[in-house]
MIRO-618293 format. One record per residue (C-alpha): x, y, z; chain. Coordinates in pm, 1 decimal, padded with zeros to 6 digits, always signed. Each point is the difference from the previous one (the first is absolute). Layout:
# MIRO-618293
         u         v         w  mol
         X         Y         Z    A
...
This chain:
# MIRO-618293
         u         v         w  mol
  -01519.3  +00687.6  -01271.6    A
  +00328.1  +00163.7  -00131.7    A
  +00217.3  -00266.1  -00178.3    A
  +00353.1  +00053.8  -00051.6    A
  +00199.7  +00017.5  -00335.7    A
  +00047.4  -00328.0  -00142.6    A
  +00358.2  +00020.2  -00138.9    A
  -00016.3  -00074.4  -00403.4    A
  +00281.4  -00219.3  -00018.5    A
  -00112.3  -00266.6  +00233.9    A
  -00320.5  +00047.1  -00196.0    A
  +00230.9  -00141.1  -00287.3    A
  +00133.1  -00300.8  +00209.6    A
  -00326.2  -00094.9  +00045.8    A
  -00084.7  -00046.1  -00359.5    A
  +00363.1  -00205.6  +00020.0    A
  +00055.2  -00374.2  +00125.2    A
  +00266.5  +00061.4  +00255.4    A
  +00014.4  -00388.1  -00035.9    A
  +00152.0  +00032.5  -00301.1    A
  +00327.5  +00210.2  +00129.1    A
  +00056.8  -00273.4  +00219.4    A
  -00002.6  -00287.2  -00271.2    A
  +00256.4  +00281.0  -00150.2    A
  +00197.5  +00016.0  +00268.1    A
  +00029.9  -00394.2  +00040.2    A
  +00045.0  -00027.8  -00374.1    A
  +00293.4  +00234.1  +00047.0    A
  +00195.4  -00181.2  +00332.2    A
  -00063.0  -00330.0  -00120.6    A
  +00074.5  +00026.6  -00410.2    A
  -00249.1  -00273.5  -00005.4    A
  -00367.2  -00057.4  -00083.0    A
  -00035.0  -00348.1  +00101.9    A
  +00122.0  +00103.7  +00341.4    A
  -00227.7  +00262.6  +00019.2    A
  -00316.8  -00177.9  -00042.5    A
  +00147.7  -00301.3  +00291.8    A
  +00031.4  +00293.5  +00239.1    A
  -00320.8  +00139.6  -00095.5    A
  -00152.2  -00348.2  -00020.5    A
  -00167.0  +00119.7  -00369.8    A
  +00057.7  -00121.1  -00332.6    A
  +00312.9  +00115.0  -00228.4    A
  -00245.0  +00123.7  -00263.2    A
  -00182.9  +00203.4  +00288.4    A
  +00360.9  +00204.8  +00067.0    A
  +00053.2  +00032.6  -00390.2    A
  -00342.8  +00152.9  -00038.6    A
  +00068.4  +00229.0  +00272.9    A
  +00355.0  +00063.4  -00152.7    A
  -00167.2  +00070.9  -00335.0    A
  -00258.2  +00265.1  +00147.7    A
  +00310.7  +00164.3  +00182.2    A
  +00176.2  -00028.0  -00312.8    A
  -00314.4  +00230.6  -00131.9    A
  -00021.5  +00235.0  +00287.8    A
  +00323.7  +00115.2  -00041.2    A
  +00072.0  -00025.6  -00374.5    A
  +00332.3  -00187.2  +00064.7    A
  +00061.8  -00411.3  -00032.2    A
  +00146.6  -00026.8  +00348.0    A
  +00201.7  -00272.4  -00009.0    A
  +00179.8  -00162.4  -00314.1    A
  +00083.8  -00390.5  -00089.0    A
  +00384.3  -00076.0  +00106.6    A
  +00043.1  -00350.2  -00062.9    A
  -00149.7  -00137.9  +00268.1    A
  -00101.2  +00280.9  +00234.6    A
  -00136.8  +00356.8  -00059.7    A
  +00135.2  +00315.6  +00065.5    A
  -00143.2  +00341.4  +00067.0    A
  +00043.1  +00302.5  -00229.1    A
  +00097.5  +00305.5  +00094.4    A
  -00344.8  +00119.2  +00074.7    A
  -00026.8  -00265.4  +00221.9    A
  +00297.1  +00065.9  +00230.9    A
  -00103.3  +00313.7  +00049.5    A
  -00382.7  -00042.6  +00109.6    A
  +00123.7  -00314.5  +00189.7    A
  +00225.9  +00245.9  +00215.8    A
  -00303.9  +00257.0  +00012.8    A
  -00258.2  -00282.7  +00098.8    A
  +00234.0  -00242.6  +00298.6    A
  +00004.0  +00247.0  +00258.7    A
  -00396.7  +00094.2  -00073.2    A
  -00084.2  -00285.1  +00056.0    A
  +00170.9  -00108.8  +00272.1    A
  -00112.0  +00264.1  +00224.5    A
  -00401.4  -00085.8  -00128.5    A
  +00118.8  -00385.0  +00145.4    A
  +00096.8  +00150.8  +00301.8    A
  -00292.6  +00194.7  +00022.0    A
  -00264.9  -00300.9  -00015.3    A
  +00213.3  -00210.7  +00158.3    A
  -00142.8  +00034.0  +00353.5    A
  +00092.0  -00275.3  +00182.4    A
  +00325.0  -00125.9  -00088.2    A
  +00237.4  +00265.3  +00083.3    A
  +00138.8  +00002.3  +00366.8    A
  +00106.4  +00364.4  -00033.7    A
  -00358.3  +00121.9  -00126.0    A
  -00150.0  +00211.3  +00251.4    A
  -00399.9  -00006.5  +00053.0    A
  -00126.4  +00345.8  -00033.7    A
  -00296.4  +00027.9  +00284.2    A
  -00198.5  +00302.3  -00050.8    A
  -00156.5  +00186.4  +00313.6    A
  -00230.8  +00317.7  -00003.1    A
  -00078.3  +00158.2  +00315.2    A
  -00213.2  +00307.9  +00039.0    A
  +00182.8  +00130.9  +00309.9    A
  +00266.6  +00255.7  -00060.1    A
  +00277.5  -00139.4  +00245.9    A
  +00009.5  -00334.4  +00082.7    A
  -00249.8  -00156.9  +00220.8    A
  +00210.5  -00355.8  -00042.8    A
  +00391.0  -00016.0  +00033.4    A
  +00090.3  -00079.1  -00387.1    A
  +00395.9  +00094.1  +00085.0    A
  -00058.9  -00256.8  +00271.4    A
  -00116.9  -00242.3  -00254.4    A
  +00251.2  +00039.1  -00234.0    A
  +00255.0  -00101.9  +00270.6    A
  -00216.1  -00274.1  +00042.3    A
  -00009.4  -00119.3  -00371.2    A
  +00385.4  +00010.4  -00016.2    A
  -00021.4  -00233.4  +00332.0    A
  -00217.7  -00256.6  -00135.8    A
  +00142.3  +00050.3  -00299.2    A
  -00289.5  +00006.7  -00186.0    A
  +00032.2  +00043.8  -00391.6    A
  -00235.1  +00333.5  -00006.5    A
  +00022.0  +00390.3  -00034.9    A
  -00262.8  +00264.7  +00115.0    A
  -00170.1  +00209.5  -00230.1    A
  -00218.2  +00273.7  +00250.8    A
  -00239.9  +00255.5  -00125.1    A
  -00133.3  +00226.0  +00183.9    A
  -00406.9  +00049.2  -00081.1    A
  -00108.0  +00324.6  -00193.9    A
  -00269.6  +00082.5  -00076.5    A
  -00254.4  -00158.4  -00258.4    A
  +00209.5  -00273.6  -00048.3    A
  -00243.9  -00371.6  +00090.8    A
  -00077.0  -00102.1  +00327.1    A
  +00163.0  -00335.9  +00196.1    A
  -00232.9  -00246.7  -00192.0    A
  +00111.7  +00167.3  -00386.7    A
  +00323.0  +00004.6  +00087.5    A
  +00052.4  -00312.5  +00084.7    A
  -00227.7  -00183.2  -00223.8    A
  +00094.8  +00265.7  -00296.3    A
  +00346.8  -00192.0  +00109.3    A
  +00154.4  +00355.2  +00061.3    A
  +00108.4  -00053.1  +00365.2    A
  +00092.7  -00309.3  +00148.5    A
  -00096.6  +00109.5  +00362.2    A
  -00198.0  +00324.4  +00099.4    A
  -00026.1  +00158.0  +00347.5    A
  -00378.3  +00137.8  +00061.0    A
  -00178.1  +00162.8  +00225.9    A
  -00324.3  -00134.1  -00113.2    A
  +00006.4  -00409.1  +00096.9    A
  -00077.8  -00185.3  -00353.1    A
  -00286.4  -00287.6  -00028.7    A
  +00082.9  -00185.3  -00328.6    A
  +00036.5  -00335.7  -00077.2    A
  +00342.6  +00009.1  -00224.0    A
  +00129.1  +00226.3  +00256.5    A
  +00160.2  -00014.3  +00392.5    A
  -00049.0  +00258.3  +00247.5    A
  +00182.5  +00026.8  +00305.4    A
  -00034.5  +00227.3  +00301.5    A
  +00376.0  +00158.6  -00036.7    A
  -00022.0  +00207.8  +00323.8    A
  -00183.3  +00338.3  +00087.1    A
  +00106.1  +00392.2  +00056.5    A
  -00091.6  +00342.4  +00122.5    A
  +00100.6  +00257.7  -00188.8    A
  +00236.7  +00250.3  +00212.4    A
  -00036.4  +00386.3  -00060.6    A
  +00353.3  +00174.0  +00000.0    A
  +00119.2  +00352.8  -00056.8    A
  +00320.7  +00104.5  -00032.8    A
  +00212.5  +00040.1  +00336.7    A
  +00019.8  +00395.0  -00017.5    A
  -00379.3  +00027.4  -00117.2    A
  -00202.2  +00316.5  +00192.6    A
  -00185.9  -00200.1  +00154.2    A
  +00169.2  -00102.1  +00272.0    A
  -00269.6  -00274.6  +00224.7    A
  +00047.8  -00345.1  -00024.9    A
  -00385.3  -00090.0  +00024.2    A
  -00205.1  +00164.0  -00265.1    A
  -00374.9  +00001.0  -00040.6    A
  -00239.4  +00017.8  -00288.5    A
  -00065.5  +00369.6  +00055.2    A
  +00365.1  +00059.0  -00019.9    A
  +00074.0  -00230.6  -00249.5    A
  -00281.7  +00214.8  -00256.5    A
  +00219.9  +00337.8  +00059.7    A
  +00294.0  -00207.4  -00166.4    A
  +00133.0  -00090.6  -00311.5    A
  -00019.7  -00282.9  -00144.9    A
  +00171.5  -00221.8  -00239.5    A
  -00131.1  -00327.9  -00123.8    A
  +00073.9  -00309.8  -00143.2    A
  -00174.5  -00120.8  -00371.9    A
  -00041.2  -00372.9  -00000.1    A
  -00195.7  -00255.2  -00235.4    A
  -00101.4  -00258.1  +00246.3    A
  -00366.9  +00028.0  +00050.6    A
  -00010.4  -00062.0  +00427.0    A
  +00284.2  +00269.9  +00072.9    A
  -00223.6  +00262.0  -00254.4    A
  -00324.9  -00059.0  +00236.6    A
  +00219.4  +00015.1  +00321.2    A
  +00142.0  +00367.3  -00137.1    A
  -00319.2  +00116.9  -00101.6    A
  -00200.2  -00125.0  +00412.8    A
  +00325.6  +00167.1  +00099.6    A
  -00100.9  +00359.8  -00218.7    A
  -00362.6  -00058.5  +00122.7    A
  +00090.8  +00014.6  +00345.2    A
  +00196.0  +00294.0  -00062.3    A
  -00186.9  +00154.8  -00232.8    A
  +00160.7  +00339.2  -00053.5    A
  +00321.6  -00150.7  +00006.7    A
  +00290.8  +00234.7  -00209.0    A
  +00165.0  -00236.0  -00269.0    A
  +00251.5  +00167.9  -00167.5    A
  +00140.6  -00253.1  -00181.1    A
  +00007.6  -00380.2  -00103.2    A
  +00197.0  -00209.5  -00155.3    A
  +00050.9  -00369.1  -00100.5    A
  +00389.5  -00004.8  +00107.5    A
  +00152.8  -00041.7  +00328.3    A
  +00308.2  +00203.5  -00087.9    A
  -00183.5  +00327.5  -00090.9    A
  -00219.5  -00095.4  +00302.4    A
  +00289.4  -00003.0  +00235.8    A
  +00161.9  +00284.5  -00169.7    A
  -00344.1  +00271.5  +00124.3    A
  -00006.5  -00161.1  +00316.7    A
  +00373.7  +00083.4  +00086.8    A
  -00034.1  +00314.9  -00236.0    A
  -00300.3  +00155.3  +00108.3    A
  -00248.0  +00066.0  +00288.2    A
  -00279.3  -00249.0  -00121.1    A
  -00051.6  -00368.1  +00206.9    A
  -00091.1  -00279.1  -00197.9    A
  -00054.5  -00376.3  +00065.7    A
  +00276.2  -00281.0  -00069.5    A
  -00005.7  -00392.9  +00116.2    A
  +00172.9  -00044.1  +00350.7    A
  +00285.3  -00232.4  -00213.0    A
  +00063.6  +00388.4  -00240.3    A
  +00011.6  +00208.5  +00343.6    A
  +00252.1  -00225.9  +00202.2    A
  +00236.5  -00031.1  -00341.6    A
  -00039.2  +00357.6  -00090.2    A
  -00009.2  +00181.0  +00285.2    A
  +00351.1  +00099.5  +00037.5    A
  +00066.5  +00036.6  -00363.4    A
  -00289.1  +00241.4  -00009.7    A
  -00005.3  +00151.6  +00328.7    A
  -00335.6  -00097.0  +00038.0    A
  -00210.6  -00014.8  +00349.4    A
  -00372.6  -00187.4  +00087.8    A
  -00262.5  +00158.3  +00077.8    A
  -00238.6  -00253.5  +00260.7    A
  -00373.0  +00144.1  -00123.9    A
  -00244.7  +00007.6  +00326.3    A
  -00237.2  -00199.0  -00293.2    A
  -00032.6  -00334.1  -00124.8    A
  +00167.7  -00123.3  -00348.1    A
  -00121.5  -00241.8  -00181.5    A
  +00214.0  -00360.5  -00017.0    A
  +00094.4  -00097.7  -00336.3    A
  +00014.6  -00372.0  -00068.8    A
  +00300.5  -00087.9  -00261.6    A
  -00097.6  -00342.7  -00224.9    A
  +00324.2  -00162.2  -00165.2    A
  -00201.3  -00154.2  -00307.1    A
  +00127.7  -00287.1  -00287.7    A
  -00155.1  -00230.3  -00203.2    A
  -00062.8  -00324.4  +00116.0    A
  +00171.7  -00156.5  -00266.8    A
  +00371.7  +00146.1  +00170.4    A
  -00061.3  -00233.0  +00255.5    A
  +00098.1  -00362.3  -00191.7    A
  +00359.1  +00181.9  -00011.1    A
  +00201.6  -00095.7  +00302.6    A
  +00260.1  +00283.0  -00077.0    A
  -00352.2  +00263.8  -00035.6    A
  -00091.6  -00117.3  +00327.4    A
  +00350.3  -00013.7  +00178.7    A
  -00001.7  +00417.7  -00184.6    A
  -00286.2  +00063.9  +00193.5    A
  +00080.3  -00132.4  +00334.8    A
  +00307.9  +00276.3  -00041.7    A
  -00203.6  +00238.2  -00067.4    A
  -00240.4  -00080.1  +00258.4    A
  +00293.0  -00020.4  +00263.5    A
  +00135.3  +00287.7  -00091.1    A
């Protein structure tokens, strides 16, 4: 498995207590050890060992006796202005529950290449509701893990499927179901409306790539039943799919939700074959987990309704 570049200077804060830059930083706003270790509930000689290993690190003393208080040396005004904001955006980043502004990122991968489910719907919804999340969607490519490693790799929150998923960790529900429509464009040669599987082999054809498993075995019983069928090209995006549909002579397949939103856009026509298409079965898959979280389960009811 390829692994990616592991940057060298986090290497370097990982051979570093991070711990101790926040002792600094205390040290710093409060001019005071003893108050130090009472916010930290530790002992005062705790915070001056960690001062003295600091004091080390950085071959500088830090902080210097002033009667009764401390104060910082030049070296230590600077790093403390170099080290606040850090560390105030790494607090924001594990704090995950206590900011009301903080926006839950929900991943969704989908292996259809125009949407099957009405996400801009949803996002009206989410404003409605007002729930606290944003959408992260991904369409599928290929080689990337199927519903279950996704979801239990944690890299998608919910997945839509054509292949229903039997695991115990995971959800599976019956989303809705499709037939894909065949379209040309409006000024293609061929000028019938109906179109049969002898007519359909003397065409070009362009064709969609996808990673999900179920819609693969559907394409290929499709090309069986054709058998000499003319693909001239295929592709894993919708855009360059539309574009050689509206472009070219070739017909292609698209989900009834693509044709009726792109049709005027792309000039695009359907084709009704005189043969039978197989129904694909769409799966909207999460881990069971999702479901203690009332604002999770309110998410997918939009999405659902939508």
């Amino acid at each position: 498995m390829p692994t990616k570049t592991v940057s060298d200077k986090i290497i370097n804060l990982a051979a570093f207590n991070l711990n101790l830059l926040t002792t600094f930083c205390l040290i710093y706003s409060t001019r005071s050890i003893t108050e130090v270790s009472e916010i930290l509930d530790v002992t005062p000689p705790s915070i001056s060992h960690a001062l003295r290993k600091l004091r080390l690190h950085f071959a500088d003393p830090l902080f210097i006796r002033h009667g009764n208080t401390i104060a910082p040396t030049v070296f230590a005004d600077d790093l403390y202005v170099k080290l606040k904001q850090s560390l105030e955006i790494m607090s924001d980043s594990v704090d995950r529950s206590k900011k009301t502004n903080h926006r839950e990122t929900v991943v969704i991968y989908s292996p259809f290449s125009v949407a099957i489910h009405d996400l801009s719907g949803t996002v009206l919804k989410i404003k409605e509701a007002k729930l606290n999340y944003k959408i992260k969607y991904i369409e599928t490519i290929l080689g990337i893990p199927d519903a279950v490693g996704l979801l239990n790799l944690r890299k998608a929150d919910i997945v839509f499927s054509a292949t229903p998923v039997i695991n115990t960790t995971l959800t599976s529900i019956l989303f809705r179901d499709f037939t894909p429509v065949l379209v040309c464009r409006e000024d293609n040669p061929f000028k019938k409306t109906t179109i049969n599987i002898d007519e359909l082999k003397q065409l070009d054809m362009v064709s969609h790539l996808t990673g999900d498993e179920m819609i693969y075995q559907r394409k290929q019983s499709l090309l069986a039943t054709l058998k000499d069928a003319h693909i001239v090209f295929e592709t894993n995006s919708i855009m360059m799919l539309l574009t050689l549909l509206s472009e070219t002579d070739c017909v292609g397949f698209l989900t009834p939700e693509a044709f009726t939103r792109y049709q005027v856009l792309f000039r695009l026509r359907q084709l009704t074959p005189l043969f039978s298409l197989q129904q694909i079965n769409v799966y909207l898959v999460y881990r069971k987990e999702m479901e203690k979280k009332a604002s999770f389960m309110k998410l997918l009811e939009a999405i659902k309704g939508s």
